[in-house]
C-alpha atoms as one frame of an Amber mdcrd trajectory, in Angstrom:
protein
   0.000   0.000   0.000   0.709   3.783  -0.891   2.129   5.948   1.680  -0.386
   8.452   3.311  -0.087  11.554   3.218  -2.177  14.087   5.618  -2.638  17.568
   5.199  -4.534  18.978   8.170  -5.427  22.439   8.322  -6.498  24.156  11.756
  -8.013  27.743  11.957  -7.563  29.132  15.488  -9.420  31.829  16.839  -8.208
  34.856  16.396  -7.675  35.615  20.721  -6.105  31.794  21.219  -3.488  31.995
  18.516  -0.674  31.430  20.818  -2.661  28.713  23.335  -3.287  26.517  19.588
   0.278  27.306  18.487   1.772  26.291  21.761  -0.387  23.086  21.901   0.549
  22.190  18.105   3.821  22.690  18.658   3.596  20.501  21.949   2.334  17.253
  19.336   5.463  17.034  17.182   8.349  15.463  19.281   6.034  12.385  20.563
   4.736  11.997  16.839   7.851  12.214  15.227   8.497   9.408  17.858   5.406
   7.139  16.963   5.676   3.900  14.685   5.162   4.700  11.314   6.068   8.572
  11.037   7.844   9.368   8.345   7.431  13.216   8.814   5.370  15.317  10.675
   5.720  19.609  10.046   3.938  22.346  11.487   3.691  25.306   9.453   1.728
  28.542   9.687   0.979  31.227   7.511   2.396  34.050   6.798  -0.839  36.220
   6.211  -3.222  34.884   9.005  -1.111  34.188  11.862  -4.406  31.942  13.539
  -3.912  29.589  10.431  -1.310  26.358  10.385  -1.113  23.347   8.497   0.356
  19.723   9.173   2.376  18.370   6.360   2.583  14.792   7.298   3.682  11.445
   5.714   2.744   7.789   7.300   4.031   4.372   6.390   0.113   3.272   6.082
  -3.534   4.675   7.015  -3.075   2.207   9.772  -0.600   3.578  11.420  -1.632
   7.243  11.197  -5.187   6.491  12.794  -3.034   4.694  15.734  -1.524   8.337
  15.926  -5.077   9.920  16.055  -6.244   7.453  18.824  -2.901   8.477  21.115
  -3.058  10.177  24.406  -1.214  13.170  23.426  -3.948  14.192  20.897  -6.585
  13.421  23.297  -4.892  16.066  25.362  -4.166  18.695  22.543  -7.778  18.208
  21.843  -8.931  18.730  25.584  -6.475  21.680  25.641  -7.908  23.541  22.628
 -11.179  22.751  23.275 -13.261  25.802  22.402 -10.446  27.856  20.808 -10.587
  26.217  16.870 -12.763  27.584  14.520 -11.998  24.643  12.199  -9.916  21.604
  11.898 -10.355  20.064   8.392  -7.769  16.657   7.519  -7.545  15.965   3.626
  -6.071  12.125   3.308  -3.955  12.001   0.168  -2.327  10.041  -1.819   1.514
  11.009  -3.811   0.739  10.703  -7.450   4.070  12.149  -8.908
């Protein structure tokens, strides 16, 4: 099977920029840890600071929903609760 690719984008509001920042930033060094990680890269953009994007690549779909089901999301998740306008995950596939 393929690699997976994820691209999740999360919209913070705009007063808990730096509380959904902090927490983001809080996810990578476990995941970068976690069985089947290949990469894992928070970015945010340059225009709309409350805006950031995942760029992530897992060995199988698998593997990534074992990443979804971990405590430390739970806990970003708790953390945030409240302070994301939206959190939309596109699961893709590298065709080139």
């Amino acid at each position: 099977m393929a690699q997976l690719t994820i691209v999740a984008n999360i919209v913070a509001k705009p007063d808990k920029v730096e509380l959904v920042k902090s927490e983001l930033i809080s996810l990578i060094a476990f995941t970068r840890n976690e069985n089947g990680c290949v990469n894992y890269d928070l970015h945010q953009d340059n225009a709309n600071p409350a805006m950031f994007i995942f760029y992530e690549n897992w060995l199988s779909r698998e593997l990534w929903q074992k990443h979804m089901s971990n405590s430390h999301i739970a806990k970003y998740l708790s953390a945030t609760e409240g302070a994301v306008d939206s959190f939309i995950v596109h699961e893709m596939t590298k065709i080139g």
